[in-house]
VODOMI-208488 format. One record per residue (C-alpha): residue number from 1; z, x, y; residue in three letters. Coordinates in steps of 0.25 Angstrom, whole numbers, plus 2048, in hexadecimal, padded with zeros to 3 digits. Layout:
N
[atom NUM, [Z, X, Y], "ALA"]
...
! end
This chain:
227
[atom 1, [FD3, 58A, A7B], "UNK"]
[atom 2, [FCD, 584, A86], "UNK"]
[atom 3, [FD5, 578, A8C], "UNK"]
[atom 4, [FCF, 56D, A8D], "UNK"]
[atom 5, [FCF, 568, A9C], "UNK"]
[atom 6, [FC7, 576, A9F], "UNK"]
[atom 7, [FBB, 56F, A99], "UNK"]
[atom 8, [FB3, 562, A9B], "UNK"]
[atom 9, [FA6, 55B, A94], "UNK"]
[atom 10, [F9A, 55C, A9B], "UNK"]
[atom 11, [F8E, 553, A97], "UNK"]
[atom 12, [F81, 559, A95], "UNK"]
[atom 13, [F74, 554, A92], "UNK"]
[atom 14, [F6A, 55F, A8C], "UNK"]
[atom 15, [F5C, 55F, A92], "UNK"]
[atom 16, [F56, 565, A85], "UNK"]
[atom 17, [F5A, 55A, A7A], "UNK"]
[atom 18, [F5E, 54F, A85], "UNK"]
[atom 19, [F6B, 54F, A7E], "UNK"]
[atom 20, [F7B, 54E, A85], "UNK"]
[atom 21, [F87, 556, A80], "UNK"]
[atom 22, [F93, 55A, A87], "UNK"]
[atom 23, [F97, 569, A8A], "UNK"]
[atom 24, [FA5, 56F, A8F], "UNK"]
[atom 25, [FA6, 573, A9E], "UNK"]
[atom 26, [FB3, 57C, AA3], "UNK"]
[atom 27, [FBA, 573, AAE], "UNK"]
[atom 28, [FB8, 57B, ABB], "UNK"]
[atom 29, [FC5, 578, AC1], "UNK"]
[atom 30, [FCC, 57E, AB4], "UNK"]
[atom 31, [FC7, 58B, AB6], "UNK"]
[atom 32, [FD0, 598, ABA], "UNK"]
[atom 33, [FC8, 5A6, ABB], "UNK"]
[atom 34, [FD1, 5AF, AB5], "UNK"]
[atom 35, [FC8, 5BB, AB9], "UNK"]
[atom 36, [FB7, 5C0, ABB], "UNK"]
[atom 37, [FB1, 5CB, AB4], "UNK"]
[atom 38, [FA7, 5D3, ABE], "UNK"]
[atom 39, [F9B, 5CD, AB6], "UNK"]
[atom 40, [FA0, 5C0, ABB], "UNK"]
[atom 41, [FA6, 5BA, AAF], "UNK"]
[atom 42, [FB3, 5B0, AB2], "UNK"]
[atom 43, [FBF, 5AF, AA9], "UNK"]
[atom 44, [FC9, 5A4, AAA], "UNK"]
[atom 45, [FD4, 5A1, AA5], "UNK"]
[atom 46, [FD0, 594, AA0], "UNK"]
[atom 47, [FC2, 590, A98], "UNK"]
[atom 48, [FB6, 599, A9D], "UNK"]
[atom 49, [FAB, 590, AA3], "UNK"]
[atom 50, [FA0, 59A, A9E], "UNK"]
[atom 51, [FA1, 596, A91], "UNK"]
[atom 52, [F9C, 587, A95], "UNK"]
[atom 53, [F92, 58A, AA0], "UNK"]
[atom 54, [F86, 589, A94], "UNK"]
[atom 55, [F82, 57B, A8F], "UNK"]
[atom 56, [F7C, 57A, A80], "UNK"]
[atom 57, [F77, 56D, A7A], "UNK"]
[atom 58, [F7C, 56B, A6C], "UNK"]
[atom 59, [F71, 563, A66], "UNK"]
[atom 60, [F65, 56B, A6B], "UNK"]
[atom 61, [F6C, 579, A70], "UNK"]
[atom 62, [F66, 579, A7E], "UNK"]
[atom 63, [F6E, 583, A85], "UNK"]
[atom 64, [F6F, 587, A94], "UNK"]
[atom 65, [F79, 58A, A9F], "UNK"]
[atom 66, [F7F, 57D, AA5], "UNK"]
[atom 67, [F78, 57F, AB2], "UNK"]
[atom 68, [F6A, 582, AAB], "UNK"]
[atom 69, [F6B, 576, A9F], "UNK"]
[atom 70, [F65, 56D, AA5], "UNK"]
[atom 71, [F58, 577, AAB], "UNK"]
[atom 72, [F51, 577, AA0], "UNK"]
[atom 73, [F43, 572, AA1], "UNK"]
[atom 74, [F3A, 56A, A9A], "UNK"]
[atom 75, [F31, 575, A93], "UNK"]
[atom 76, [F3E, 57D, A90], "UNK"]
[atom 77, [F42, 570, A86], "UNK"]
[atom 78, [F39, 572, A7C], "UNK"]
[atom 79, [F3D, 582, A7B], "UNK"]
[atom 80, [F4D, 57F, A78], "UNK"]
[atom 81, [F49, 573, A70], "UNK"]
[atom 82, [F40, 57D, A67], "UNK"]
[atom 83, [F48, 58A, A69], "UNK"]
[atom 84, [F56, 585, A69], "UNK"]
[atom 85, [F57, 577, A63], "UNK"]
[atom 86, [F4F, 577, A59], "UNK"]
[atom 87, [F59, 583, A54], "UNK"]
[atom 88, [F64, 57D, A5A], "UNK"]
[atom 89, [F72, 579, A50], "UNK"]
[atom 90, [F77, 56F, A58], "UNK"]
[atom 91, [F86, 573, A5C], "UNK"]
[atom 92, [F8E, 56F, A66], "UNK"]
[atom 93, [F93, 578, A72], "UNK"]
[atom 94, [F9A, 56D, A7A], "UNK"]
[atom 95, [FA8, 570, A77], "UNK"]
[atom 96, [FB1, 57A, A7B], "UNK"]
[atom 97, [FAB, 587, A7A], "UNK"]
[atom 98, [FB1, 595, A73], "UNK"]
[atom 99, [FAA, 5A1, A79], "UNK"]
[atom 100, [FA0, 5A1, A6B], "UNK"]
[atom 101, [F9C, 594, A6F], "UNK"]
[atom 102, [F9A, 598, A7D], "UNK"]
[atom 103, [F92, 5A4, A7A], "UNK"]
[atom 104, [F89, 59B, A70], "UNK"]
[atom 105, [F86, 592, A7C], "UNK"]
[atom 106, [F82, 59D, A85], "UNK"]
[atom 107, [F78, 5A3, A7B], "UNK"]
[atom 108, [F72, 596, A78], "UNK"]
[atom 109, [F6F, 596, A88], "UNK"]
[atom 110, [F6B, 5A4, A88], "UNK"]
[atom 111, [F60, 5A1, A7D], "UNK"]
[atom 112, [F5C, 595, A83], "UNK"]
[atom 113, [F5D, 59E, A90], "UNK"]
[atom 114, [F52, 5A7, A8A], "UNK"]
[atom 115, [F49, 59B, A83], "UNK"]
[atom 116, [F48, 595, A91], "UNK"]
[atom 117, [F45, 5A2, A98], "UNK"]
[atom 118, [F50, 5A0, AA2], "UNK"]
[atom 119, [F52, 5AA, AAD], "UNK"]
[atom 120, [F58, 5B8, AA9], "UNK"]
[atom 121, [F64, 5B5, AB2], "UNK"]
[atom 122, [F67, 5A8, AAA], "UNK"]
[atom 123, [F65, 5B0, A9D], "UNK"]
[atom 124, [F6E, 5BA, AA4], "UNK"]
[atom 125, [F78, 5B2, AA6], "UNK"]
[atom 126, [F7A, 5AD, A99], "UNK"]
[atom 127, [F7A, 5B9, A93], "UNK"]
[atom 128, [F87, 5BC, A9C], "UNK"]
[atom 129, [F8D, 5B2, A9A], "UNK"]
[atom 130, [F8C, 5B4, A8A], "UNK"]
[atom 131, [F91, 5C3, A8D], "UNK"]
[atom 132, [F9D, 5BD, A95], "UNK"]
[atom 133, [FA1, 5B3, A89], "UNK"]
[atom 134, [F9F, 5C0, A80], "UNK"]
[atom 135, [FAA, 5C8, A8A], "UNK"]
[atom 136, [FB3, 5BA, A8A], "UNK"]
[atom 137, [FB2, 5BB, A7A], "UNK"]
[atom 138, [FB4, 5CB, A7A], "UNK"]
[atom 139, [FA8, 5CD, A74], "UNK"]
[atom 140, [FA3, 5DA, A7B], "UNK"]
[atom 141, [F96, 5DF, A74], "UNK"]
[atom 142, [F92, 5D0, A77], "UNK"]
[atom 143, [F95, 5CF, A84], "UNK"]
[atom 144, [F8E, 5DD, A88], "UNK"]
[atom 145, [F83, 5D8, A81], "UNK"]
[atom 146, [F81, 5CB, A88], "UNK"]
[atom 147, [F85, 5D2, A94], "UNK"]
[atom 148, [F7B, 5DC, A95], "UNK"]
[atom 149, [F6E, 5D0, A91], "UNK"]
[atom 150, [F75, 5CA, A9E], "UNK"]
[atom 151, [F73, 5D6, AA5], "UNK"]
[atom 152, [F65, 5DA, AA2], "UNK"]
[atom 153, [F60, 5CA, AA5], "UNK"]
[atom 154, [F68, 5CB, AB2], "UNK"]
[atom 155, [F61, 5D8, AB7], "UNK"]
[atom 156, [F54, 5CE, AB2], "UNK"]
[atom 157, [F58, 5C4, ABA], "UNK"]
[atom 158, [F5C, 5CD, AC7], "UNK"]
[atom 159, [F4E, 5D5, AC8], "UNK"]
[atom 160, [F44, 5C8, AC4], "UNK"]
[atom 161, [F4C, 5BA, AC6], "UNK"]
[atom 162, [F50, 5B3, AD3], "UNK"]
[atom 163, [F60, 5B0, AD3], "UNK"]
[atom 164, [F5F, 5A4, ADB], "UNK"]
[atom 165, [F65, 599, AD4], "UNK"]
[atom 166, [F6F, 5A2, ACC], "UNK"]
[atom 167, [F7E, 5A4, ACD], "UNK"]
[atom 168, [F7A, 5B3, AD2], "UNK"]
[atom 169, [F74, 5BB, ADD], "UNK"]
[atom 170, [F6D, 5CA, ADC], "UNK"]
[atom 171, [F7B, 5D1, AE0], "UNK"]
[atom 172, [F83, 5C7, AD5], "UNK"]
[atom 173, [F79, 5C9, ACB], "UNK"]
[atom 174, [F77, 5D9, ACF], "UNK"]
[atom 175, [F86, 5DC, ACC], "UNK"]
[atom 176, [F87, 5D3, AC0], "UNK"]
[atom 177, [F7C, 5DC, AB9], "UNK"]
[atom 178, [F82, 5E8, ABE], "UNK"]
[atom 179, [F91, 5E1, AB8], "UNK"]
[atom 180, [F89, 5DE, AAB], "UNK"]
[atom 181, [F84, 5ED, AAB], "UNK"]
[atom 182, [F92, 5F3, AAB], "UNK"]
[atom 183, [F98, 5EC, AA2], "UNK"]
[atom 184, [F8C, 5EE, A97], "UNK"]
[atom 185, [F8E, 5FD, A9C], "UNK"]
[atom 186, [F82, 600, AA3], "UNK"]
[atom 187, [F85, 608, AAD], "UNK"]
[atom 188, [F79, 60A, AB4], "UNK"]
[atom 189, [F74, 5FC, AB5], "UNK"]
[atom 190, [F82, 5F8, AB9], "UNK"]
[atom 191, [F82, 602, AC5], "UNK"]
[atom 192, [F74, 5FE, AC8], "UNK"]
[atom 193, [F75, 5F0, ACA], "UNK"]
[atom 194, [F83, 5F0, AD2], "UNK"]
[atom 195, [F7B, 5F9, ADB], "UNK"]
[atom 196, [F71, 5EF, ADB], "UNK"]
[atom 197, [F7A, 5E5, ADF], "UNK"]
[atom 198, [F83, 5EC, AE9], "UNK"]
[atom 199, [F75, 5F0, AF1], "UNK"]
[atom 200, [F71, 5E1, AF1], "UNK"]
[atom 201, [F75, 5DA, B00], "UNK"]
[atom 202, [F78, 5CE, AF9], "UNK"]
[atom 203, [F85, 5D7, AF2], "UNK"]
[atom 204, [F88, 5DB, AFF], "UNK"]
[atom 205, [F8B, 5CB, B03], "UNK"]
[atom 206, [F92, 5CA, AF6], "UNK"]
[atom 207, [FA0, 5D1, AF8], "UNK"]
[atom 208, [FA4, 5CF, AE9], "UNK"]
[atom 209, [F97, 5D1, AE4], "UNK"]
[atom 210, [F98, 5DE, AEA], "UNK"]
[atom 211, [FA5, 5E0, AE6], "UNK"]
[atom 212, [FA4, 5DF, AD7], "UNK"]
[atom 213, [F96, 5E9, AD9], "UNK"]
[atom 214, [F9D, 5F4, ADF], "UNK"]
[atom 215, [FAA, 5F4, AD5], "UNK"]
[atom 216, [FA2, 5F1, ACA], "UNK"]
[atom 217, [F96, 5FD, ACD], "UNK"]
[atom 218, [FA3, 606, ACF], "UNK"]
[atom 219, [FA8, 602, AC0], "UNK"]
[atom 220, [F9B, 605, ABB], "UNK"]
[atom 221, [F98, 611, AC2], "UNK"]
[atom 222, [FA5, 616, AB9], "UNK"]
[atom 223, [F9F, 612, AAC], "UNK"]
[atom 224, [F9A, 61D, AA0], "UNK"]
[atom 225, [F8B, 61F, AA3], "UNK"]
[atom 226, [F8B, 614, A97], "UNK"]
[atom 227, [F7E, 60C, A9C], "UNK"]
! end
């Protein structure tokens, strides 16, 4: 049970129905990392952030990353108002959130995600961060499935999309797909892309990027030809 100073209301005003309603935050200064997985995923030893980052409306089911909520244009309305709430069982996700309810946010964002046409490294992200509630929960088949529609939008978004503006550059994102690719067991796209990553001059300024590539290339390189 999550204590309740770890968490905070925040006010939110939807830009679809014009409605407010109050969603959960994790308080910053309560967080202690316990460890990182290599694909980037925090655990700590107190409530895990990840499970708050998406906001969904209750009374319309408008539902997008905290940082992208408010984006939504004019002409994109009408499509969640026809799509979504028009199908839409008003429920709240404003409380505490179990790892089920967590996982339901995120793929009301990942739909919305797709009816929006938002960038392959959006829909990516999403899709991870579904696969990493799945390994919180211990849901493997779940996880390896979410994991590996993350890694095939990321290859997407690294071969036609611009990074700027995203949390990632081409060596981050380059290791992460190779990551992404060991751990759904594909070998040889797994030793691809860290290749691709370690060749990149940006890993070359990046010590821990460059780091995690080499270690991680030489655990794939002993994997069974599985991929």
């Amino acid at each position: 049970m999550t204590a309740v100073k770890d968490l905070y209301d925040k006010i939110v005003d939807c830009p679809v129905c014009d409605e407010q309603f109050t969603t959960k935050k994790v308080r910053t200064s309560r967080l202690r990392l316990v460890k990182r997985d290599e694909d980037f995923l925090n655990h700590y030893k107190t409530e895990n952030p990840i499970k708050y980052h998406i906001f969904v409306c209750p009374n319309c089911g408008y539902a997008s990353w905290e940082n992208k909520f408010d984006s939504i244009r004019k002409n994109q309305v009408k499509t969640i108002k026809d799509k979504v709430s028009s199908k839409w069982n008003k429920r709240d996700f404003g409380g505490e959130r179990d790892l089920d309810k967590a996982i339901e946010a995120y793929k009301l964002a990942l739909l919305v995600g797709m009816l929006l046409e938002t960038t392959k490294f959006e829909l990516g992200n999403t899709c991870l961060n579904i696969g990493w509630l799945y390994r919180l929960k211990g849901e493997e088949d779940e996880e390896i499935r979410f994991l590996t529609l993350a890694r095939d939008r990321f290859i997407e978004a690294f071969n036609t999309e611009s990074l700027t503006g995203v949390n990632m550059d081409e060596s981050k994102l380059s290791y992460l797909i190779g990551e992404l690719s060991r751990r759904i067991n594909d070998k040889e796209k797994a030793l691809s892309w860290f290749n691709t990553c370690l060749n990149l001059p940006s890993t070359r300024m990046n010590p821990a990027i460059d780091d995690l590539a080499r270690e991680q290339w030489r655990i794939a390189k002993e994997m069974g030809n599985n991929g």
